[in-house]
C-alpha positions as CSV (number, residue, x, y, z in Angstrom):
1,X,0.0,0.0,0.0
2,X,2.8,2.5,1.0
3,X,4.3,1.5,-2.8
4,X,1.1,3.0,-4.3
5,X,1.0,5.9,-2.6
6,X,4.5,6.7,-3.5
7,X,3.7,6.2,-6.7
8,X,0.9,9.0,-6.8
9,X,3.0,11.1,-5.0
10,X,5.6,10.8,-8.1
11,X,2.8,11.4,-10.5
12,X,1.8,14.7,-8.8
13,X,5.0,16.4,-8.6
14,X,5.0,15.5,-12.6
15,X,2.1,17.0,-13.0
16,X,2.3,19.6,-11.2
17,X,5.6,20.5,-12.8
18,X,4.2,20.0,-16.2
19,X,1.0,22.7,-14.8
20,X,4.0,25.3,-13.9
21,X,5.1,25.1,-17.5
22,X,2.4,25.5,-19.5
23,X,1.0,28.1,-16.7
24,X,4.0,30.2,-17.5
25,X,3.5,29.8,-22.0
26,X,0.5,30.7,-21.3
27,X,1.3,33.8,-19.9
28,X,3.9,34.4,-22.3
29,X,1.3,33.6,-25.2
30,X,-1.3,36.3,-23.8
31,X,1.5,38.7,-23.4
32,X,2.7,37.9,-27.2
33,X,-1.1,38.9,-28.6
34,X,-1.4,42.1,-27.2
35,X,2.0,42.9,-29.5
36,X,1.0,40.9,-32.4
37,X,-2.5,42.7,-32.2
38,X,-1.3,46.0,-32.4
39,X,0.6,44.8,-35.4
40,X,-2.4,44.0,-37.1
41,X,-4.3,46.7,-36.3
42,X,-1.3,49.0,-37.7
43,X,-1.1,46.8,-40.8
44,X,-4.6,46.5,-41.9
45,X,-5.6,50.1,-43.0
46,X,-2.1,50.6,-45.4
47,X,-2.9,47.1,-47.1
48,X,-6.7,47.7,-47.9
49,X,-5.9,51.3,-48.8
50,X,-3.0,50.5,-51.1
51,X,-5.1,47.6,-52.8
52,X,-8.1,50.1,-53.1
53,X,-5.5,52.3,-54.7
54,X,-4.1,49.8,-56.6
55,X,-6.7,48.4,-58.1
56,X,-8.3,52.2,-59.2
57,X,-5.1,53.1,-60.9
58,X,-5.5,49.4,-62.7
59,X,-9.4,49.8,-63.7
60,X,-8.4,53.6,-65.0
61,X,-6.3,52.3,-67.5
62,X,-6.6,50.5,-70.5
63,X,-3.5,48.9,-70.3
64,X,-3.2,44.9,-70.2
65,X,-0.1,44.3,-67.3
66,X,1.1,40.9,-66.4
67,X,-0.1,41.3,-63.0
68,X,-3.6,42.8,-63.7
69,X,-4.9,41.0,-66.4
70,X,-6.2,37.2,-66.1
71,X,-4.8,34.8,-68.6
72,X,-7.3,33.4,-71.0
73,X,-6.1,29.9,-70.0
74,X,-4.5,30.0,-67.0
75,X,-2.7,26.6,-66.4
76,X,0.2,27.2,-63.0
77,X,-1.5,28.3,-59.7
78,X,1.3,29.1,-57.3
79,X,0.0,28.7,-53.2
80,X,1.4,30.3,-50.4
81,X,0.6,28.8,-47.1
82,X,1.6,30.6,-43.8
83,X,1.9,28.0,-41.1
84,X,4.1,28.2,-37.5
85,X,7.8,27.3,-36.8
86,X,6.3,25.8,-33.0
87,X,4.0,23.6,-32.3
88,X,1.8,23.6,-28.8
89,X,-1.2,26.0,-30.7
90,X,-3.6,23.1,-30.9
91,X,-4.8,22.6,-35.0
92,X,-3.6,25.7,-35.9
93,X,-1.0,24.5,-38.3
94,X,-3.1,21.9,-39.4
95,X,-6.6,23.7,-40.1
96,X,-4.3,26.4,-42.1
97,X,-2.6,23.2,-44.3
98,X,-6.1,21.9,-44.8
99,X,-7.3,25.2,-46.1
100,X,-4.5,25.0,-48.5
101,X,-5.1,21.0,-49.5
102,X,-9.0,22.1,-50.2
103,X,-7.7,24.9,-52.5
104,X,-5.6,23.1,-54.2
105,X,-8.2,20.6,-54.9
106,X,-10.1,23.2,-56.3
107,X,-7.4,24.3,-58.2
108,X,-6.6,21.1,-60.1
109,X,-10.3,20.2,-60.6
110,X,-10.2,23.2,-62.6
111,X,-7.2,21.9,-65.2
112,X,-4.5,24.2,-62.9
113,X,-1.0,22.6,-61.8
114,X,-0.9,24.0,-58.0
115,X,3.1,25.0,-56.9
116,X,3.2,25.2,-53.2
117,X,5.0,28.1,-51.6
118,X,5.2,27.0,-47.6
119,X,6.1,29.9,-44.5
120,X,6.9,28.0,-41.4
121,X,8.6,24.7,-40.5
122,X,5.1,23.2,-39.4
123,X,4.1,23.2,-43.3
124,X,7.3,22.2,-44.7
125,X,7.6,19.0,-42.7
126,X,4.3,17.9,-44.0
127,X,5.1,18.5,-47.5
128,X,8.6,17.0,-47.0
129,X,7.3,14.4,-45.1
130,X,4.9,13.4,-47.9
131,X,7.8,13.7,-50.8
132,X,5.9,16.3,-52.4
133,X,7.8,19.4,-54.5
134,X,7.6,23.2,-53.2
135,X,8.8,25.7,-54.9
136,X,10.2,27.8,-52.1
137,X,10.0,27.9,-48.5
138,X,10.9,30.1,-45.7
139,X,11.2,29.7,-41.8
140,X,12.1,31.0,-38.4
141,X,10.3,34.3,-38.4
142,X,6.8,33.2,-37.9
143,X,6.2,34.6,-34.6
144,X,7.7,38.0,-35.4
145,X,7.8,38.9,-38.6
146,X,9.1,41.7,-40.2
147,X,8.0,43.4,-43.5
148,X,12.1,42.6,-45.2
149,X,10.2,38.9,-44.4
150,X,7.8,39.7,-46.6
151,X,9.9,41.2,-49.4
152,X,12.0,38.2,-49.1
153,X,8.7,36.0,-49.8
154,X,7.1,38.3,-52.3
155,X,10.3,38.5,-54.5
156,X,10.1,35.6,-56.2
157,X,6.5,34.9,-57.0
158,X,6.0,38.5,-58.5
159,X,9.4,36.9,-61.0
160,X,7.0,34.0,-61.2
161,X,4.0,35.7,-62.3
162,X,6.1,37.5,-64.4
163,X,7.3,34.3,-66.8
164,X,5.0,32.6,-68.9
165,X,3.4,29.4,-67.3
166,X,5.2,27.0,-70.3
167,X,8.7,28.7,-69.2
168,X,8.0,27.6,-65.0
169,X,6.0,31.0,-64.3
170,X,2.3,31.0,-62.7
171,X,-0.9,32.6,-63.9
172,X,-2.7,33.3,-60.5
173,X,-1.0,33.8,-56.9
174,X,-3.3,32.7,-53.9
175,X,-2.3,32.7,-50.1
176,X,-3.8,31.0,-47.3
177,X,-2.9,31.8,-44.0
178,X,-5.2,32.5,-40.6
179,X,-7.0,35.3,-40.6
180,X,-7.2,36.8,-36.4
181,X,-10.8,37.4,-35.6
182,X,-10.7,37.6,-32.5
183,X,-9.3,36.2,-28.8
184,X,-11.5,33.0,-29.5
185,X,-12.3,33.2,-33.1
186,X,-9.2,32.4,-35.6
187,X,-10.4,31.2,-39.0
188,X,-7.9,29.7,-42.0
189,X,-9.0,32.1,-44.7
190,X,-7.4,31.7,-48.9
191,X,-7.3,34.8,-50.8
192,X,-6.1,35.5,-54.7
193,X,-4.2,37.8,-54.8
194,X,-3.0,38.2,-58.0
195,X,-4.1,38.6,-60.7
196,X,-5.8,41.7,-58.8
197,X,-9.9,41.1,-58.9
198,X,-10.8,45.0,-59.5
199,X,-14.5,44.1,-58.8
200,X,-14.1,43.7,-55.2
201,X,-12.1,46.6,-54.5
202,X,-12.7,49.3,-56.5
203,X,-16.7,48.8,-56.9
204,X,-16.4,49.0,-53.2
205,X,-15.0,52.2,-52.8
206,X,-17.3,53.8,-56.1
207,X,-20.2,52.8,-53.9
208,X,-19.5,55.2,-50.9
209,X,-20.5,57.7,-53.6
210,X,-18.8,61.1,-55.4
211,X,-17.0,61.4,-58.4
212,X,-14.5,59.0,-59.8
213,X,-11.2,59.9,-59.5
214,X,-9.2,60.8,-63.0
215,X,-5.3,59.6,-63.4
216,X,-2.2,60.6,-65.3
217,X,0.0,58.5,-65.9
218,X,3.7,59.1,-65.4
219,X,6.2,58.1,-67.2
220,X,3.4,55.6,-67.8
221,X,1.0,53.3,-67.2
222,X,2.8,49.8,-67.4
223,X,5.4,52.0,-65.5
224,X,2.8,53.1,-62.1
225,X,1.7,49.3,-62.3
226,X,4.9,47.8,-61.7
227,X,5.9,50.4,-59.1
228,X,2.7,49.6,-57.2
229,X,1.8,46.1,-57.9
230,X,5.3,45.1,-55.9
231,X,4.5,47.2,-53.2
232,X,0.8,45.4,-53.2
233,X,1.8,42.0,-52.9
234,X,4.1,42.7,-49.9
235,X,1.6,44.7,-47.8
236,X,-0.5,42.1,-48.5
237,X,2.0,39.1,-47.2
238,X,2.8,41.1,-44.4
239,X,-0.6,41.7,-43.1
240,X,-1.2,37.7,-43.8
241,X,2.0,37.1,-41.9
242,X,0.8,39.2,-38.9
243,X,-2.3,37.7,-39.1
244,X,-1.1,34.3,-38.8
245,X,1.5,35.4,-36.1
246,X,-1.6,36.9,-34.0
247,X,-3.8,33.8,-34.4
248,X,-0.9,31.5,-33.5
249,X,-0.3,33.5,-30.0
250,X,-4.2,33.2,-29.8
251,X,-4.2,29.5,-30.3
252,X,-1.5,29.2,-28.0
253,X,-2.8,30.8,-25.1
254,X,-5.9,28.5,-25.5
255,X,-4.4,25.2,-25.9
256,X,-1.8,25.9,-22.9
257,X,-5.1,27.2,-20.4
258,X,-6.5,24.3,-21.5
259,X,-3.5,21.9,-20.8
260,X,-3.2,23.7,-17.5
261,X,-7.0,23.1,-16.8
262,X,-6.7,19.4,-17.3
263,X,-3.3,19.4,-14.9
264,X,-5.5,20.8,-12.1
265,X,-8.3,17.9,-12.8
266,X,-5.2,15.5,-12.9
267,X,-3.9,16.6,-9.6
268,X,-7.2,16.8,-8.0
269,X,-8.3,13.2,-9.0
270,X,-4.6,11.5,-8.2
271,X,-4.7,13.3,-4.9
272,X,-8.2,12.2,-4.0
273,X,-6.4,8.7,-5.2
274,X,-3.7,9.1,-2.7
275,X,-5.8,10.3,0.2
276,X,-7.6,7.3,0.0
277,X,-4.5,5.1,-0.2
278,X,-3.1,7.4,2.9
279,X,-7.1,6.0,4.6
280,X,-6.4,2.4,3.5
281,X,-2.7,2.3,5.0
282,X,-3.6,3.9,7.9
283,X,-7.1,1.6,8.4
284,X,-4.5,-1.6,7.9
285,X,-2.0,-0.4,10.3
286,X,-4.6,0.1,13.2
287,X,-6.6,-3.2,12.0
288,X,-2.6,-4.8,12.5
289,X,-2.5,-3.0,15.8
290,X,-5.8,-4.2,17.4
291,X,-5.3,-7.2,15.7
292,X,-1.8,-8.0,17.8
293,X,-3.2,-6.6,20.7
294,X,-6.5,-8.7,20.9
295,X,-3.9,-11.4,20.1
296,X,-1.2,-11.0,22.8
297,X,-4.5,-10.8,25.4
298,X,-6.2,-14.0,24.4
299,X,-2.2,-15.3,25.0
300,X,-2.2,-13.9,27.9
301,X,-5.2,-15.1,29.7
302,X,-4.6,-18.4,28.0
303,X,-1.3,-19.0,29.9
304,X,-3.2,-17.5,33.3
């Protein structure tokens, strides 16, 4: 009985270790969010803006750019999919990858060779793991990025979309990445984002009324497109990547409150366990007691 109750002794002081650590990344996740939201919140307004402005200059011209104007058969599809370095953020990584696996499928169904582009390690060990080909991957700034990250990512698909699909380019660009919603609420979210859709941005902002703005192009107008278009695509990844970053913190914080809720239930029920073995041992030891006693009397008066 004493070997049992050493035993759930040992599992407590586990557990209860185990409860200090994720106690404390939880703490350090809900400190993390605050940062990463602020981020966001900073990011959001210069990336709809400059699409808005983008895609105005785009619509006000009648010029047919590379990075504007839809292929009439488009056959490449690059992906980007923004996943974590770490893990302990509960199906984060993995809603984000399935997001990108139902997009893809949607992809090829419609005659379109996908090429994956994968942002954290959690992504590019699945895609390694299965012996599937990416065309480019980057890690180990997940948590913080920075917008150089994003010009380092956005670099070489705008060259892709750039070369003609039979010479390796792509036709479209889409990302996938999780969009922060709020504390609770993170939701794995794919966007195209090139070629540009003009209907959903500039209709927008032609609704809110007024007259329509008039440009003048200079030098020119394939010349303000590839100034701007650049500049589009990274605001765009960055804002994804701070995004992602927030709803990883987010996800964090819950799974680690969670793992430290269960640790309390686990300590409660193993010492209710070990209270009762504590009861038993002690019950045997007195029943041993009165038991020798009642024994040395009847030996006692026996010999009398």
């Amino acid at each position: 009985m004493g070997a049992q109750l050493r035993v759930y002794k040992r599992r407590i002081r586990s557990v209860t270790a185990t409860k200090k650590i994720t106690k404390a990344m939880e703490m350090i996740a809900a400190a993390r969010i605050v940062k990463a939201q602020r981020a966001v919140a900073a990011s959001t307004p210069y990336a709809t803006e400059l699409t808005n402005a983008v895609a105005q200059v785009a619509k006000g011209s009648n010029a047919k750019h590379p990075l504007t104007t839809e292929a009439e058969r488009p056959t490449r599809a690059a992906v980007l999919l923004i996943t974590s370095d770490r893990g302990l953020a509960g199906g984060y990584s993995s809603n984000a990858i399935k997001a990108a696996e139902r997009l893809s499928e949607r992809l090829r169904s419609e005659g379109k060779e996908v090429v994956p582009y994968i942002v954290g390690r959690k992504g590019v060990s699945y895609y390694n793991f299965r012996n599937r080909e990416v065309g480019q991957s980057w890690t180990g700034f997940t948590e913080n990025p920075e917008y150089a990250d994003a010009k380092r990512i956005a670099a070489p698909l705008i060259e892709a979309m750039g070369i003609d699909a039979a010479e390796g380019g792509v036709d479209e660009l889409h990302i996938v990445f999780t969009e922060f919603v709020s504390m609770m609420t993170q939701t794995p979210v794919d966007n195209r984002l090139l070629p540009l859709s003009m209907s959903e941005t500039a209709d927008a902002v032609e609704d809110k009324g007024g007259p329509k703005a008039l440009y003048e192009f200079e030098p020119s107008v394939e010349g303000v497109l590839d100034a701007l278009l650049p500049r589009y695509v990274e605001s765009r990844i960055f804002n994804a990547l701070l995004q992602a970053a927030a709803s990883k913190h987010a996800a964090t914080r819950r799974a680690m409150k969670s793992a430290t809720d269960n640790a309390e239930e686990l300590i409660k029920s193993l010492s209710r366990l070990a209270n009762a073995a504590r009861q038993a041992e002690i019950t045997q030891e007195i029943s041993e007691i009165v038991g020798g006693a009642s024994a040395l009397s009847d030996a006692t008066a026996g010999s009398d």
